[in-house]
C-alpha positions as CSV (number, residue, x, y, z in Angstrom):
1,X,119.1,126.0,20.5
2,X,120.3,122.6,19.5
3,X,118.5,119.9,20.0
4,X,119.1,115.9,20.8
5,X,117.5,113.0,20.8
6,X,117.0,111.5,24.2
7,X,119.0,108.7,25.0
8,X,117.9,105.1,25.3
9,X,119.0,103.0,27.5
10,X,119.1,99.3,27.3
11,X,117.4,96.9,30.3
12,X,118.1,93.5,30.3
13,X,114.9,91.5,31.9
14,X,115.0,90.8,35.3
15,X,113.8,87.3,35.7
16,X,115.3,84.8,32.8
17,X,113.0,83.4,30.2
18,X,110.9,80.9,30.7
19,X,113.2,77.3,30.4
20,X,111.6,75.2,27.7
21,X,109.4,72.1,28.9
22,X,110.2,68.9,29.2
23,X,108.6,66.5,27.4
24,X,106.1,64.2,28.7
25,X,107.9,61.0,27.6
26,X,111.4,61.8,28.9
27,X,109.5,62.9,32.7
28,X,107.9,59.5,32.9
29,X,111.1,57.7,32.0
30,X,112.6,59.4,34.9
31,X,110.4,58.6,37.2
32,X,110.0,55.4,36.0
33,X,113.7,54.8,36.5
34,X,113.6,56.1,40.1
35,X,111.0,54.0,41.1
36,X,113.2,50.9,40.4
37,X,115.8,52.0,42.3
38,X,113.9,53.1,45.8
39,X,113.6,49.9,47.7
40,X,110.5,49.4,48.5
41,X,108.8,47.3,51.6
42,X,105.5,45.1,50.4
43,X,104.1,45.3,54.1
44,X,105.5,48.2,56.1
45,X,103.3,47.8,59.0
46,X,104.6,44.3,59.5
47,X,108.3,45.7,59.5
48,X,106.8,48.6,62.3
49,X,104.9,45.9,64.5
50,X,108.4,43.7,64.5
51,X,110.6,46.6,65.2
52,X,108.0,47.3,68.2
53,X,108.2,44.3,69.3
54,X,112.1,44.4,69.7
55,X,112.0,47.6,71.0
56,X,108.9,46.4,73.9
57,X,110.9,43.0,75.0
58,X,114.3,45.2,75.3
59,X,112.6,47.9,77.3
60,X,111.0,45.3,79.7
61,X,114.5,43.4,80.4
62,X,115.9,47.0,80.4
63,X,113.4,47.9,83.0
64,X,113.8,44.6,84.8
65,X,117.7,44.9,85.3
66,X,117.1,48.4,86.5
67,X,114.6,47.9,89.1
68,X,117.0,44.3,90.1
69,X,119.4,46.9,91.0
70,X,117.8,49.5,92.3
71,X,116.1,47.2,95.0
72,X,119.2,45.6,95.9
73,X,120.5,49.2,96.4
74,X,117.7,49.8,98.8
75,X,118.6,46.9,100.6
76,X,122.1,47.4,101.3
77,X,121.1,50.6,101.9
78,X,118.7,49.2,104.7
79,X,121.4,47.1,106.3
80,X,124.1,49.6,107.0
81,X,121.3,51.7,108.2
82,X,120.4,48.5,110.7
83,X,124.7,47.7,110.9
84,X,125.4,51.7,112.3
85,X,122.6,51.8,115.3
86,X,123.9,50.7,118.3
87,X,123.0,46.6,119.4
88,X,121.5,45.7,122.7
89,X,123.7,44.2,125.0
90,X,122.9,42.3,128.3
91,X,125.8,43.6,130.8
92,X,125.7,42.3,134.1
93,X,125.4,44.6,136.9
94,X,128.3,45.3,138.8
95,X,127.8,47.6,142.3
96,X,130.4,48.6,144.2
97,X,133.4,48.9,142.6
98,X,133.9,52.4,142.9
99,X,133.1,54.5,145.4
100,X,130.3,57.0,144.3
101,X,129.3,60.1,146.7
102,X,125.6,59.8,146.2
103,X,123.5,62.9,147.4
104,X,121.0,62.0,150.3
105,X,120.0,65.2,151.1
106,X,117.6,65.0,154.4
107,X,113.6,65.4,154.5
108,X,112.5,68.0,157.0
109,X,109.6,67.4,159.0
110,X,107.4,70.2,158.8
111,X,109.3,73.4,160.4
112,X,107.1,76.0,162.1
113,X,106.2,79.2,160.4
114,X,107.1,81.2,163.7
115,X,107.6,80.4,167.8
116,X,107.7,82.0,170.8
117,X,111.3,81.2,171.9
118,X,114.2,81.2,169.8
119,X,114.1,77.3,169.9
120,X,113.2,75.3,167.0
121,X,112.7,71.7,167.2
122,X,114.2,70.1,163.8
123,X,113.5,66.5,162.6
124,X,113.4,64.9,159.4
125,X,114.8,61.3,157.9
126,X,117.2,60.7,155.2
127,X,116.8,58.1,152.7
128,X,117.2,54.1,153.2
129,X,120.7,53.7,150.8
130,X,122.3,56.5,152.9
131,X,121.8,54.9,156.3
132,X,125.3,53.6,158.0
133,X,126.4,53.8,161.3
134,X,128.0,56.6,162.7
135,X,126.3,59.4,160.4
136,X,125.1,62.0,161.6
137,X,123.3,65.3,160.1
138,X,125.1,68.8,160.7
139,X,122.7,71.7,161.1
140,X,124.0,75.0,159.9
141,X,122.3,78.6,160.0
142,X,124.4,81.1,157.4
143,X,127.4,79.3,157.0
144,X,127.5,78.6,161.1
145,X,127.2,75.1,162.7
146,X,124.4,75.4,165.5
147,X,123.9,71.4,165.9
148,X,124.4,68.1,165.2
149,X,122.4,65.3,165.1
150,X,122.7,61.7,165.0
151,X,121.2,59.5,162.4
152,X,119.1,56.4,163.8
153,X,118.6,52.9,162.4
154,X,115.9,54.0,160.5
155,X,117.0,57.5,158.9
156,X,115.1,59.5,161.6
157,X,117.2,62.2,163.2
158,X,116.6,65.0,165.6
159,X,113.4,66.0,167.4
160,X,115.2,68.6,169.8
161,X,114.8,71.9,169.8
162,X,117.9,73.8,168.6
């Protein structure tokens, strides 16, 4: 039996050396340098209470413009509301110029619950605007005429049996 060495194998590292430090003099150069060219405010909380004060006086006018129109919004709004409803108007009266059949159904006086003879006295009046001359009231028992009365001065009619 033969034997061999084992074989190496090279690893390279797997994080990179450490880069060598800067020194001390050249860092505060740098940041010396940087400082100079940062511009820097003396009183930034005088610059922060201006700005606010810009920003406060333009939101009030903002404001103020805004409510201006929303409030002259609301009032046209209001008005056309008012302008569509319909306006009273004062009309004078006019009666009579067409002729208008006007219901004046008659009032019974009481009628009796039941008789003795087939006779029943009917009476009644009919209301004041339906009054004329020469009316007269037609009685009528399932679709038959069975009497006719006059109508008086008053509105009274009948009082005789039928």
């Amino acid at each position: 039996m033969i034997r061999t060495k084992p074989a190496t194998l090279l690893r390279r590292a797997a994080v990179p050396g450490r880069r060598a430090p800067v020194d001390w003099r050249l860092y505060a150069a740098q940041v010396g340098r940087g400082k100079r060219r940062l511009a820097r405010y003396e009183h930034p909380l005088a610059v922060s209470v201006a700005v606010s004060l810009i920003f406060t006086i333009a939101g009030i006018l903002l404001l103020q413009s805004v409510g201006v129109g929303i409030g002259a919004g609301l009032k046209e709004l209001g008005s056309s509301v008012v302008s569509s409803l319909p306006k009273q108007q004062e009309v004078d009266l006019i009666l009579g110029e067409t002729p208008v059949n006007v219901s004046a159904a008659p009032i019974l006086d009481g009628l009796p619950e039941f008789t003795k003879s087939n006779a029943v006295p009917i009476a009644g009046k009919i209301p004041a605007f339906a009054v004329k001359p020469g009316r007269a009231v037609v009685i009528s028992v399932n679709g038959k005429s069975v009497g006719s009365f006059p109508v008086g001065t008053d509105g009274r009619f009948g009082g005789t049996p039928l």
